[in-house]
C-alpha positions as a LaTeX table, in Angstrom:
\begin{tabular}{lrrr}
\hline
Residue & $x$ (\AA) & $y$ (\AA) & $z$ (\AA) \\
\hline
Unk1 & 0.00 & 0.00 & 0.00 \\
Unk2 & 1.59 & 3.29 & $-1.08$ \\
Unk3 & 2.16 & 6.12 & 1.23 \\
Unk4 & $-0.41$ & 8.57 & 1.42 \\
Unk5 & 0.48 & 12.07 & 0.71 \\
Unk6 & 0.14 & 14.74 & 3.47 \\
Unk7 & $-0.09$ & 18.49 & 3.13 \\
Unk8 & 2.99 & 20.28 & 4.44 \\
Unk9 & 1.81 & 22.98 & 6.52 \\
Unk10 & 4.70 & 25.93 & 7.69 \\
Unk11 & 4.92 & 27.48 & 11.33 \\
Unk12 & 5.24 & 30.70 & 12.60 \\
Unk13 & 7.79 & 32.82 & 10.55 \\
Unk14 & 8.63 & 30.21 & 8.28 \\
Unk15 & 8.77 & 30.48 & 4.83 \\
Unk16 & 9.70 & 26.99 & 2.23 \\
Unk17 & 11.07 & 27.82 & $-1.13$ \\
Unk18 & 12.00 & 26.59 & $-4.11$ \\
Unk19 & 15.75 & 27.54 & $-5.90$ \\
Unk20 & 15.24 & 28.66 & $-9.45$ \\
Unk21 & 16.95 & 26.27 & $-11.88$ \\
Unk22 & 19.70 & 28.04 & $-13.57$ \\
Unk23 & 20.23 & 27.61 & $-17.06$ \\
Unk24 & 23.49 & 26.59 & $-16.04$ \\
Unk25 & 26.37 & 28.66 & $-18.50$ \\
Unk26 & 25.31 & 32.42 & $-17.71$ \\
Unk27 & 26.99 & 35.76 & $-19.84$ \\
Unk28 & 28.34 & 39.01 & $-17.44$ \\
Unk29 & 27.15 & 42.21 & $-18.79$ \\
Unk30 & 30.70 & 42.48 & $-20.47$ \\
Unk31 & 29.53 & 39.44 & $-22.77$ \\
Unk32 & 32.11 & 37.11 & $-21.15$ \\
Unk33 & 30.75 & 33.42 & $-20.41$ \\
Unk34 & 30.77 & 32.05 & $-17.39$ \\
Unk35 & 30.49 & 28.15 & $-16.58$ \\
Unk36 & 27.93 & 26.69 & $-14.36$ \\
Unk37 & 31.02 & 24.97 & $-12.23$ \\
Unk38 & 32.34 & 28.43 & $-11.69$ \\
Unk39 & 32.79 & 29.24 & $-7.39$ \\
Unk40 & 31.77 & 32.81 & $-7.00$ \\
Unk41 & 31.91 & 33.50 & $-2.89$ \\
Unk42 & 28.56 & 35.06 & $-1.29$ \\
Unk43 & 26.47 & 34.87 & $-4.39$ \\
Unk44 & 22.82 & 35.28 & $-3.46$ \\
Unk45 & 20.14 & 32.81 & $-4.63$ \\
Unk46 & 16.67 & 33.63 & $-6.37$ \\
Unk47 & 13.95 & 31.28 & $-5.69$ \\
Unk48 & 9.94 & 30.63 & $-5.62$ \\
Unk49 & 7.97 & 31.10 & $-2.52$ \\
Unk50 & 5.99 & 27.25 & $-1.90$ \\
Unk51 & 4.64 & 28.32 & 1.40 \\
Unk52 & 4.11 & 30.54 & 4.24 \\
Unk53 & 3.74 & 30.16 & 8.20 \\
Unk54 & 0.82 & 31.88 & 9.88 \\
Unk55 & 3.12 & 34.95 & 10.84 \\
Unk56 & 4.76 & 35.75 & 7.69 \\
Unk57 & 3.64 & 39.04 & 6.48 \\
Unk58 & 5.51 & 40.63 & 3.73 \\
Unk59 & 5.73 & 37.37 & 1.38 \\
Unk60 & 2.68 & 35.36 & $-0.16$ \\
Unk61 & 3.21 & 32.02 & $-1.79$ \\
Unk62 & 3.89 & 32.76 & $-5.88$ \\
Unk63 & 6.96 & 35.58 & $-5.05$ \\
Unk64 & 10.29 & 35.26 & $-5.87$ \\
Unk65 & 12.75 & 36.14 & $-3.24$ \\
Unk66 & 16.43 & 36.65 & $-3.29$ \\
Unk67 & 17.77 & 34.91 & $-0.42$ \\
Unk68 & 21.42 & 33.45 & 0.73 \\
Unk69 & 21.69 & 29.95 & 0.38 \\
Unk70 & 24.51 & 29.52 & 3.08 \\
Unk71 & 23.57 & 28.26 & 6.66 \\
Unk72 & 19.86 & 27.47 & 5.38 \\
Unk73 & 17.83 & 24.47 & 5.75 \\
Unk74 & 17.69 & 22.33 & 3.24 \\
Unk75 & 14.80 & 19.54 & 2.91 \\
Unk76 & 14.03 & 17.14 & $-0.24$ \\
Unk77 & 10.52 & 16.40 & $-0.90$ \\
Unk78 & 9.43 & 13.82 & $-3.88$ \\
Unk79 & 12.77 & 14.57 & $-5.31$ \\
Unk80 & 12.89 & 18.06 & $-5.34$ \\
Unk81 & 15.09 & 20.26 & $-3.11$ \\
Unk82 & 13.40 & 22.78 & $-1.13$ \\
Unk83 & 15.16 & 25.87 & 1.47 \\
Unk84 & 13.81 & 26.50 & 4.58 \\
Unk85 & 14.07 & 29.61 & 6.33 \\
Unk86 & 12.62 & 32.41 & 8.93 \\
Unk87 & 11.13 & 35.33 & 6.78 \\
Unk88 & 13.82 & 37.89 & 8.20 \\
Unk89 & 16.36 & 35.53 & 6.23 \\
Unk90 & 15.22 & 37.09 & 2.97 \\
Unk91 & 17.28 & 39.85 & 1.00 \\
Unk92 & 14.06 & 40.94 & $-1.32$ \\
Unk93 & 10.99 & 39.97 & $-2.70$ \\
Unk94 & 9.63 & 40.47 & $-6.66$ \\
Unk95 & 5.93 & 40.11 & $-6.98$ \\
Unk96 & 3.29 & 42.23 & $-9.19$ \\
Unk97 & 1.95 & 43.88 & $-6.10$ \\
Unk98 & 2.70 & 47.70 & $-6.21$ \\
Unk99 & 2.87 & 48.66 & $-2.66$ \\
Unk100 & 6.77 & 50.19 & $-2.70$ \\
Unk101 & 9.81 & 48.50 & $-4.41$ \\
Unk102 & 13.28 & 50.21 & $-5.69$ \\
Unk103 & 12.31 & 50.75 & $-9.38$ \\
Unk104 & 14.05 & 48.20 & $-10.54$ \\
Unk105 & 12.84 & 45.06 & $-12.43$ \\
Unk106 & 13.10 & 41.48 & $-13.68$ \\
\hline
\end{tabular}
């Protein structure tokens, strides 16, 4: 008998999220290509919001979120990877919402 699936619920000032697959080989704004096994030290992260704890309050499930991927919790669900983290752990958050931002975009 196969394992029945269970919701994953987060707590409190949680937040679960998803790392954005890279294309791998990327360009720098000079045009010079960089490799995907390139090391570059303290390079922030992008990812996808999966879910929120009750007392998150600046991030809704959908955003992406720039985030550091160093000393975060890291869980594997049905073969995907998935960070988790306290909502003060995040850098920034893109979403359509207009409320206040920096005036730049993706």
């Amino acid at each position: 008998m196969p394992d029945p699936k269970l919701e994953i619920q987060m707590l409190h000032d949680r937040v679960i999220v998803r790392e954005a697959q890279e294309a791998g080989e990327r360009r720098s704004s000079g045009g010079i290509l960089i490799p995907a096994t390139a090391q570059v030290a303290k390079r922030l992260t992008w990812g996808e919001v999966c879910g929120v704890g009750s007392h998150v309050r600046s991030v809704e499930v959908g955003d992406r979120v720039l985030y550091s991927a160093e000393d975060q919790f890291e869980v594997e669900i049905q073969g995907q990877a998935y960070t988790v983290m306290r909502e003060r752990d995040l850098h920034a958050v893109a979403n359509d919402r207009t409320e206040h931002g920096t005036g730049l975009y993706l």
